[in-house]
C-alpha positions as CSV (number, residue, x, y, z in Angstrom):
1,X,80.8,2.9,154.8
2,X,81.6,-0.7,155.6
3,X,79.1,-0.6,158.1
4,X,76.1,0.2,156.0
5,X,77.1,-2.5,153.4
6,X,78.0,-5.0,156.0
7,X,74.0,-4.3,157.4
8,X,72.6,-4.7,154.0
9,X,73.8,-8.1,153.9
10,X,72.9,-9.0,157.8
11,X,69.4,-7.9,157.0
12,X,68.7,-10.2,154.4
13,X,70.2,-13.2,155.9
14,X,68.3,-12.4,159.0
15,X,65.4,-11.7,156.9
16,X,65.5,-15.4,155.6
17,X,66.6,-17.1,158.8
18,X,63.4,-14.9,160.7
19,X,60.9,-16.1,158.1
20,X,62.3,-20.0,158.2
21,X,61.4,-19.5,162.4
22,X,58.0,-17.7,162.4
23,X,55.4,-20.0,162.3
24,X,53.6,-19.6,158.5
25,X,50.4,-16.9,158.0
26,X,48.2,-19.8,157.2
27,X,48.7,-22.1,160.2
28,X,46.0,-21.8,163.2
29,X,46.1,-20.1,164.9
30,X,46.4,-17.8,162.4
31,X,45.8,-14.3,162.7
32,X,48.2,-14.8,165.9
33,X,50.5,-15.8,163.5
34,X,49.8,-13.1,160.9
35,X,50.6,-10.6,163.8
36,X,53.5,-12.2,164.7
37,X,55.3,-12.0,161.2
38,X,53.6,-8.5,160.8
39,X,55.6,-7.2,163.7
40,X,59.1,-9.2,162.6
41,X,59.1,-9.2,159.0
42,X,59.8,-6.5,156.4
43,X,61.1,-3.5,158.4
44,X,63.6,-2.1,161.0
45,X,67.6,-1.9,160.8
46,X,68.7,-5.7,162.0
47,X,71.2,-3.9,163.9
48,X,71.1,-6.6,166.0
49,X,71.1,-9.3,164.4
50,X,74.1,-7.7,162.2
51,X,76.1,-7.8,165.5
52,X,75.8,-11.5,165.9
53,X,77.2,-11.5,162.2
54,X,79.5,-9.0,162.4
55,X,81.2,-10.6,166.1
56,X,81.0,-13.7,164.5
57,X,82.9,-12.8,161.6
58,X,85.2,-10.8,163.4
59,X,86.4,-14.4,165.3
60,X,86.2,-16.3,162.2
61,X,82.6,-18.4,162.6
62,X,80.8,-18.9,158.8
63,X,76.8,-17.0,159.1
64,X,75.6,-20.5,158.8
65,X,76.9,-20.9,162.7
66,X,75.2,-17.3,163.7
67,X,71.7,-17.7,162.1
68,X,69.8,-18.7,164.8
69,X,71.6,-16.4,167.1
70,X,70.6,-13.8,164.7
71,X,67.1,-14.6,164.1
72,X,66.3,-15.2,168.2
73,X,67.8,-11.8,169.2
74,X,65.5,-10.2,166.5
75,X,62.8,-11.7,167.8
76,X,62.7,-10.7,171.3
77,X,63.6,-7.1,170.0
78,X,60.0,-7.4,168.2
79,X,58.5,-8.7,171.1
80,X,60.1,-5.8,173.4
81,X,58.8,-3.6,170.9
82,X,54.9,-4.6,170.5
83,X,54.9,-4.4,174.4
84,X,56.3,-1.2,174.3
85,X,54.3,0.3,171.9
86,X,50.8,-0.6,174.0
87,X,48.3,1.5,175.3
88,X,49.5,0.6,178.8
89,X,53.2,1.4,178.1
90,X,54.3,4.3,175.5
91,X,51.0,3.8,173.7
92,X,52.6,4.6,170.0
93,X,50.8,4.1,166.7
94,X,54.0,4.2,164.4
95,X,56.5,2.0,164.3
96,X,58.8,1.3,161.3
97,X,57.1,3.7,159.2
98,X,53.6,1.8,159.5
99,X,51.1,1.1,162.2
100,X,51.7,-0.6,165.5
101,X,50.7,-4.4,166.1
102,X,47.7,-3.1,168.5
103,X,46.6,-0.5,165.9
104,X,46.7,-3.2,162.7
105,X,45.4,-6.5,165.1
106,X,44.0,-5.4,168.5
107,X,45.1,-4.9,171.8
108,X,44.8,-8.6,173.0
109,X,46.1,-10.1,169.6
110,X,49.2,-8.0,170.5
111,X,49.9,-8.8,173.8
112,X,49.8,-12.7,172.6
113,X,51.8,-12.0,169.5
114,X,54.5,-10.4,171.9
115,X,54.3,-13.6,174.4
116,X,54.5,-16.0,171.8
117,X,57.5,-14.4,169.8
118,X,59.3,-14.4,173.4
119,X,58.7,-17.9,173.7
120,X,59.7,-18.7,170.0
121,X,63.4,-16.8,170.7
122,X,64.4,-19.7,173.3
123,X,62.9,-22.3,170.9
124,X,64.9,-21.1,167.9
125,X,68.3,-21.2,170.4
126,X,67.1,-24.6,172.1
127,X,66.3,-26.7,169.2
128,X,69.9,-26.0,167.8
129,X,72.2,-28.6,168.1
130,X,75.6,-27.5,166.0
131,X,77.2,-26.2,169.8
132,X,78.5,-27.5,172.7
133,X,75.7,-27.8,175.6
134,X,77.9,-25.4,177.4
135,X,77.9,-23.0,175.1
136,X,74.4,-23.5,174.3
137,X,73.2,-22.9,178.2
138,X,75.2,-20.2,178.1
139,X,73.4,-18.2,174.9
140,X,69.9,-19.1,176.5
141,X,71.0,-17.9,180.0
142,X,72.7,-14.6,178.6
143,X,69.7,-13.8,176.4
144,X,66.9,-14.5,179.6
145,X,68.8,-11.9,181.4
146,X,68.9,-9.6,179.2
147,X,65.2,-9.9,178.8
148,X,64.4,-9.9,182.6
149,X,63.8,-7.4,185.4
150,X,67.9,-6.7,185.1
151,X,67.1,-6.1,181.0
152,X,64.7,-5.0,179.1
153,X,61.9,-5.3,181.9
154,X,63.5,-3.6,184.4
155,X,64.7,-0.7,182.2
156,X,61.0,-0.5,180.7
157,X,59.6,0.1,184.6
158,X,62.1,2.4,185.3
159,X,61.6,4.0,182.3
160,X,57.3,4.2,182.9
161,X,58.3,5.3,186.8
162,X,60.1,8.6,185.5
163,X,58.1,10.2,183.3
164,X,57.5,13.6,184.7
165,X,60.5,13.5,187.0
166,X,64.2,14.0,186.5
167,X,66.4,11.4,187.0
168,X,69.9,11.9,187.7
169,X,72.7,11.4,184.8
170,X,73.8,8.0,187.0
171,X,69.5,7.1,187.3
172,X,69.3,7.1,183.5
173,X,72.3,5.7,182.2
174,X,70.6,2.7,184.3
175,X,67.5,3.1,182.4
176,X,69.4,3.1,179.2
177,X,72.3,0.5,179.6
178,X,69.0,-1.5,181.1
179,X,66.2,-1.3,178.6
180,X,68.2,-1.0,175.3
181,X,72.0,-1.4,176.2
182,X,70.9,-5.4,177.6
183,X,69.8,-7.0,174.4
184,X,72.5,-4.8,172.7
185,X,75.4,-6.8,174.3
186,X,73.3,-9.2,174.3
187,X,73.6,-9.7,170.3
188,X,77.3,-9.3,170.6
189,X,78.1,-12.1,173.0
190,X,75.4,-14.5,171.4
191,X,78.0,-13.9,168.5
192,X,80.6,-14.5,170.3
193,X,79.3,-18.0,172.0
194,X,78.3,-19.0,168.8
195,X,81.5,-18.7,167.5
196,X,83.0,-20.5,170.2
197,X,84.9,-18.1,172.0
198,X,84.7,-18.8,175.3
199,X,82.9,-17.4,178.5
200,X,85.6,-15.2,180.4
201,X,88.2,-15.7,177.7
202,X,90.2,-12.2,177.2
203,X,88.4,-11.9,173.7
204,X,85.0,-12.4,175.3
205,X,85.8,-9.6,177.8
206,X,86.9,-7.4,175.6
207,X,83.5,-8.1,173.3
208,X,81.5,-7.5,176.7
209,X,83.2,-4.0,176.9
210,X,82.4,-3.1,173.5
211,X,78.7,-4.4,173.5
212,X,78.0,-2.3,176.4
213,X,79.5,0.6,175.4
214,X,78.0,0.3,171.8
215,X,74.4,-0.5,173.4
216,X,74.4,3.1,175.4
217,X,76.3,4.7,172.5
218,X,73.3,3.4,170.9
219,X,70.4,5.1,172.9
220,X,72.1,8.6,173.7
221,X,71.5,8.7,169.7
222,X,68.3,7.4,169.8
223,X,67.3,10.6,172.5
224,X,69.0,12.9,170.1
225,X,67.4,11.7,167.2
226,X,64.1,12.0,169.1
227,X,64.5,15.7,169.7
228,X,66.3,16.3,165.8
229,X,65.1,13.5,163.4
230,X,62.4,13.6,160.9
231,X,59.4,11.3,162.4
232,X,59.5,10.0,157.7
233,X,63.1,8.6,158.3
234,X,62.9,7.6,162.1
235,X,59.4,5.2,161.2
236,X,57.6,7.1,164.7
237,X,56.9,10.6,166.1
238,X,59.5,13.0,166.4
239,X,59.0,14.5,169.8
240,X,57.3,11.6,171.3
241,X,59.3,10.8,174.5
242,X,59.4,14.5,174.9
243,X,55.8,14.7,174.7
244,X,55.6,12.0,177.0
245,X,57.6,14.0,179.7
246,X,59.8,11.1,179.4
247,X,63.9,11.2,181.0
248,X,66.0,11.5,177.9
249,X,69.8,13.1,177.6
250,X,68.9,16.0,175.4
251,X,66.4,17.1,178.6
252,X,69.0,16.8,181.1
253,X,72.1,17.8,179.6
254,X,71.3,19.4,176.2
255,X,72.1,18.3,172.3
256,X,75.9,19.2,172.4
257,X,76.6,17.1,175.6
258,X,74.2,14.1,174.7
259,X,75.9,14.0,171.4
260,X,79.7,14.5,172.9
261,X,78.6,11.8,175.4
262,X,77.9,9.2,172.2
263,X,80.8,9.8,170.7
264,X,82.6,9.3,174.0
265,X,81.1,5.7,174.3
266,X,81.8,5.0,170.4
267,X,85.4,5.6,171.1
268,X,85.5,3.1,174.2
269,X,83.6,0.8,172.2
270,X,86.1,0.8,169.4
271,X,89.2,0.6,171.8
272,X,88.2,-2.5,173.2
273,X,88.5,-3.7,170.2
274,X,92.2,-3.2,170.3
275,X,93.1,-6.5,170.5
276,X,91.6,-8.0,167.7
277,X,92.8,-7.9,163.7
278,X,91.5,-6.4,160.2
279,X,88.2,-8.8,160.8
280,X,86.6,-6.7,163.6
281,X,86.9,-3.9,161.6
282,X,83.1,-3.9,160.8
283,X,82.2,-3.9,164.5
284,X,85.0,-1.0,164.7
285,X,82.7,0.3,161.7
286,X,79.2,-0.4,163.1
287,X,80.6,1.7,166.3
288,X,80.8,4.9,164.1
289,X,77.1,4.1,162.2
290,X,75.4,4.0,166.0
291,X,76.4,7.6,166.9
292,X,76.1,9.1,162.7
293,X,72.9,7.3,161.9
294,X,69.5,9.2,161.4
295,X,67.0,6.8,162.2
C-alpha cells in the first residue's frame, strides 16, 4: 500500500525534525525535559505529521518546506495526549504500547510536560522564517483553533460531560469532528500553507473538505477498533471507552453501521480530491489506511 510506505518515510523525517525541536534530556530542567521527549519520541503512527508531507507533496512543496509543520502538529498531538491520559481526564496507564507520562514521571511532571510541549508547537512554527508572514499567521492561527475550546478542548469536555449518557448521532459527530477531526485538518492545511497554496484558493477548499472528512473517517475507526482490536497492536486497553461508559459509534449504532459510516467519509474524503493529479494519490491512499488500519 502506498500509504503504509509513504508513512514509513514521514515517520522518520518527523522523527528527526521532532528530536532537532525538543529541548535535549540533559538540559535543566531536566526531568521536564526527559518527560517531554518520553511522551514525543519513539512511538505512535505520525499520521499526522505524514499528512503535512503527503499534502505538501501532493502541491509540489520539497519536506524540507513541511518539517516544522510536521514536527509542531506532532507535538500538540502529544501534549493532547498526556492531558488525556490523566487521572482527572480518561485516567489511562497505556499508551503506545508502554506506560503513560503520569505513570513513568508523576502526575505534576505531566501536566508541565503537556504545557510546555503546547508552548514549544507555536515556537517551532514562529521561529520559522522560509514563508510569507501571511502564510505564517495563518498556520499559527489555524493550529490555536484547532487546539482551543472549538478543538481539541472543547471536544475533550464534551467528551468527559457524556460519559454515562447517550448523545445523539448529530451530539457526537461534534464530539468527534471536535476532539480528533480539528488537529486532523489541522495537519492537512498546515501542509497546504506551507506549500503555499493559498487561504480560500479552490485547492485549499477542496483540502479543507478532505481533512475533515479524513479526521472523522479517522475516529469512527478508532471506536471500532476500541470495541474489536487487540489492546498488543492498539498500544492501550481494548474496551476502555466502553468501560468508561464513554459515547462511541459502535454503542449507538452498532459495528456494521460505524464501519459503513467510515467508509462513507473515506469516499468523500477521496472525492474531494478530484481535482488534483497522480501526486495526491498518497492522500487518496492514506484515505483507505484510516478506515483498514488495526491500531
Amino acid at each position: 500500500m502506498l500509504a503504509r510506505a509513504f508513512l514509513e518515510q514521514s515517520a522518520a523525517r518527523a522523527e528527526l525534525a521532532l528530536d532537532a525541536a525538543l529541548p535535549p534530556a540533559t538540559q535543566l530542567p531536566d526531568r521536564l525535559h526527559q518527560a517531554m521527549r518520553y511522551s514525543v519520541l519513539g512511538g505512535g503512527k505520525r499520521l499526522r505529521p505524514t499528512l503535512v508531507y503527503a499534502t505538501g507533496h501532493a502541491l509540489g512543496a520539497g519536506a524540507e518546506e513541511l518539517d516544522a509543520p510536521a514536527a509542531a502538529v506532532e507535538i500538540i498531538h502529544a501534549y493532547s495526549l498526556i492531558h488525556d491520559d490523566l487521572p482527572a481526564m480518561d485516567d489511562d496507564e497505556l499508551r503506545r504500547g508502554k506506560p503513560t507520562c503520569h505513570i513513568a514521571f508523576g502526575e505534576a511532571e505531566a501536566i508541565l510536560a503537556g504545557d510546555a510541549l503546547q508552548a514549544l508547537a507555536f515556537e517551532v512554527l514562529a521561529r520559522e522564517s522560509r514563508w510569507l508572514p501571511a502564510a505564517q499567521l495563518a498556520m499559527l492561527r489555524l493550529l490555536a483553533s484547532a487546539c482551543g475550546s472549538l478543538g481539541m478542548a472543547g471536544g475533550q469536555a464534551i467528551d468527559l460531560a457524556a460519559v454515562g449518557k447517550q448523545l445523539t448521532l448529530v451530539e457526537l459527530e461534534r464530539m468527534h469532528r471536535y476532539k480528533t477531526g480539528a488537529l486532523i485538518r489541522a495537519s492537512v492545511l498546515l501542509g497546504a500553507l506551507a506549500a503555499g497554496c493559498a487561504e480560500g484558493s479552490e485547492a485549499y477548499v477542496a483540502l479543507d473538505c478532505y481533512g475533515q472528512e479524513i479526521g472523522f473517517a479517522f475516529q469512527v475507526q478508532d471506536d471500532v477498533l476500541d470495541v474489536l482490536g487487540d489492546t498488543a497492536v492498539i498500544g492501550k486497553p481494548q474496551g476502555s471507552d466502553s468501560a468508561r461508559g464513554k459515547p462511541t459509534y459502535p454503542a449507538l449504532v452498532g459495528i456494521e453501521e460505524s464501519q459503513r459510516l467510515a467508509r462513507v467519509h473515506m469516499q468523500r474524503a477521496v472525492d474531494a480530491l478530484s481535482g488534483f493529479d497522480a501526486r495526491a494519490d498518497v492522500l487518496r491512499d492514506l484515505a483507505r489506511y484510516v478506515v483498514e488500519r488495526e491500531s
